[in-house]
C-alpha positions as CSV (number, residue, x, y, z in Angstrom):
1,X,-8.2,4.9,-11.0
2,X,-5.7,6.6,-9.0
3,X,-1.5,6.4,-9.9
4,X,1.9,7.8,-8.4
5,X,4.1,9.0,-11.0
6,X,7.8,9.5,-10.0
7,X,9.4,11.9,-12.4
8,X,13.4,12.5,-12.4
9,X,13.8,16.7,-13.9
10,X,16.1,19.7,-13.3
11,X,13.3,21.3,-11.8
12,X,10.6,20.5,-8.9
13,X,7.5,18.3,-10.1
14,X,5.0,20.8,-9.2
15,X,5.9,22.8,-11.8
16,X,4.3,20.9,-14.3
17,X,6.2,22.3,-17.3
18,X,4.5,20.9,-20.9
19,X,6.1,17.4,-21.6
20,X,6.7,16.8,-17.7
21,X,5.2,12.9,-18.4
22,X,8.0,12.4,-20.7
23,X,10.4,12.7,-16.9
24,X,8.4,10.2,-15.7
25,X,10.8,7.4,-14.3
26,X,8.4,5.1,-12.8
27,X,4.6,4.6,-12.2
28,X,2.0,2.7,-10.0
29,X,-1.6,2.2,-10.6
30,X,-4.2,1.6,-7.6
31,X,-8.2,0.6,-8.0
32,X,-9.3,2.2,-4.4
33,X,-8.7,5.5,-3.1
34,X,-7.3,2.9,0.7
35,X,-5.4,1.5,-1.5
36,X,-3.7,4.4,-3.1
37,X,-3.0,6.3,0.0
38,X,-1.2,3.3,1.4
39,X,0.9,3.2,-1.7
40,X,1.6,7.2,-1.8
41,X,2.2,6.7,2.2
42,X,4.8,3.3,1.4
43,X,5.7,6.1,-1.7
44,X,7.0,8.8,0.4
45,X,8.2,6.8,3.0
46,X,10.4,5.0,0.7
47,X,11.9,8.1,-0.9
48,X,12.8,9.8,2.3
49,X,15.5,6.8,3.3
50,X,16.5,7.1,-0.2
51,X,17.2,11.1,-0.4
52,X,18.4,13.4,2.6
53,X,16.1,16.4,1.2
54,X,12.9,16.7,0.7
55,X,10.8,19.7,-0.5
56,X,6.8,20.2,-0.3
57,X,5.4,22.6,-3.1
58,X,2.4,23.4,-5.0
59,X,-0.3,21.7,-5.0
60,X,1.4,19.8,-2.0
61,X,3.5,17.5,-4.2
62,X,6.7,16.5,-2.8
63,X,10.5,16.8,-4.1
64,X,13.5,14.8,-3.0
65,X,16.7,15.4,-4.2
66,X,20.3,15.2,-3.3
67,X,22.8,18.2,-3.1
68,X,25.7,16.3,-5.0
69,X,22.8,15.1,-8.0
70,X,23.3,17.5,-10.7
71,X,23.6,17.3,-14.5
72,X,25.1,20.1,-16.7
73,X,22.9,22.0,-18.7
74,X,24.4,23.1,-22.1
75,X,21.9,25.4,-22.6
76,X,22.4,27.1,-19.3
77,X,25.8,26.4,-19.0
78,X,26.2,25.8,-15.6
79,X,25.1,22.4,-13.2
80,X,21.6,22.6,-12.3
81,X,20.1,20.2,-9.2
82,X,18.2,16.9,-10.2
83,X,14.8,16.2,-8.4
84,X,12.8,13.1,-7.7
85,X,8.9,14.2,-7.7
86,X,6.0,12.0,-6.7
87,X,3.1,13.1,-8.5
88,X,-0.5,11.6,-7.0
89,X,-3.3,11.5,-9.9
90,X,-6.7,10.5,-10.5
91,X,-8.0,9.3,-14.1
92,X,-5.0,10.6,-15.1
93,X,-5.7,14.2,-13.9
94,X,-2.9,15.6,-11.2
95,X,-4.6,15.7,-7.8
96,X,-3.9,19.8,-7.4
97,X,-5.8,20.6,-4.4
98,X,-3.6,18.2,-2.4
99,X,-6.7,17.1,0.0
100,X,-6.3,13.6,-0.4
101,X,-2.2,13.4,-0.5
102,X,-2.0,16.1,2.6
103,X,-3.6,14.3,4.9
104,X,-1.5,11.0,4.4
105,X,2.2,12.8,4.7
């Protein structure tokens, strides 16, 4: 089974920093690999009218965010930038070689 997980973090989703599920804001499920590349496509699509940027890092996972979006960190004590990440998986296993998300941007 394939599934898009969008995560909301103070850092890029490709990072993949233990606990990164626990960011996850919302997530989508598909039975075919057609039917999962439409939704990643409808996915991507969707988040690009919704932010203004849009970063593509390892493991070609996307990150959109807005320049005004931040959060203070009290740890850090300073503002750091909020991300929206779509993260593509496969039986629950991040798709890192990007192969079947890179050819559907």
């Amino acid at each position: 089974m394939f599934q898009i997980k969008i995560m909301r973090a103070d850092y890029e989703g490709w990072w993949l920093f233990d606990g990164w599920q626990e960011k996850v804001i919302t997530s989508s499920s598909y039975q075919t690999e057609e039917a999962f590349k439409e939704g990643y496509k409808a996915q991507l699509e969707e988040m690009r009218k919704q932010y203004p940027n849009e970063i593509i890092g390892k493991h070609h996972i996307h990150a959109f965010y807005r320049n005004c979006e931040l959060e203070f960190c009290e740890e850090c004590d300073e503002d750091v930038q909020i991300y929206h990440s779509v993260i593509p998986l496969k039986d629950d296993v991040v798709l890192q070689d990007g192969k079947l998300c890179k050819c559907i941007n």
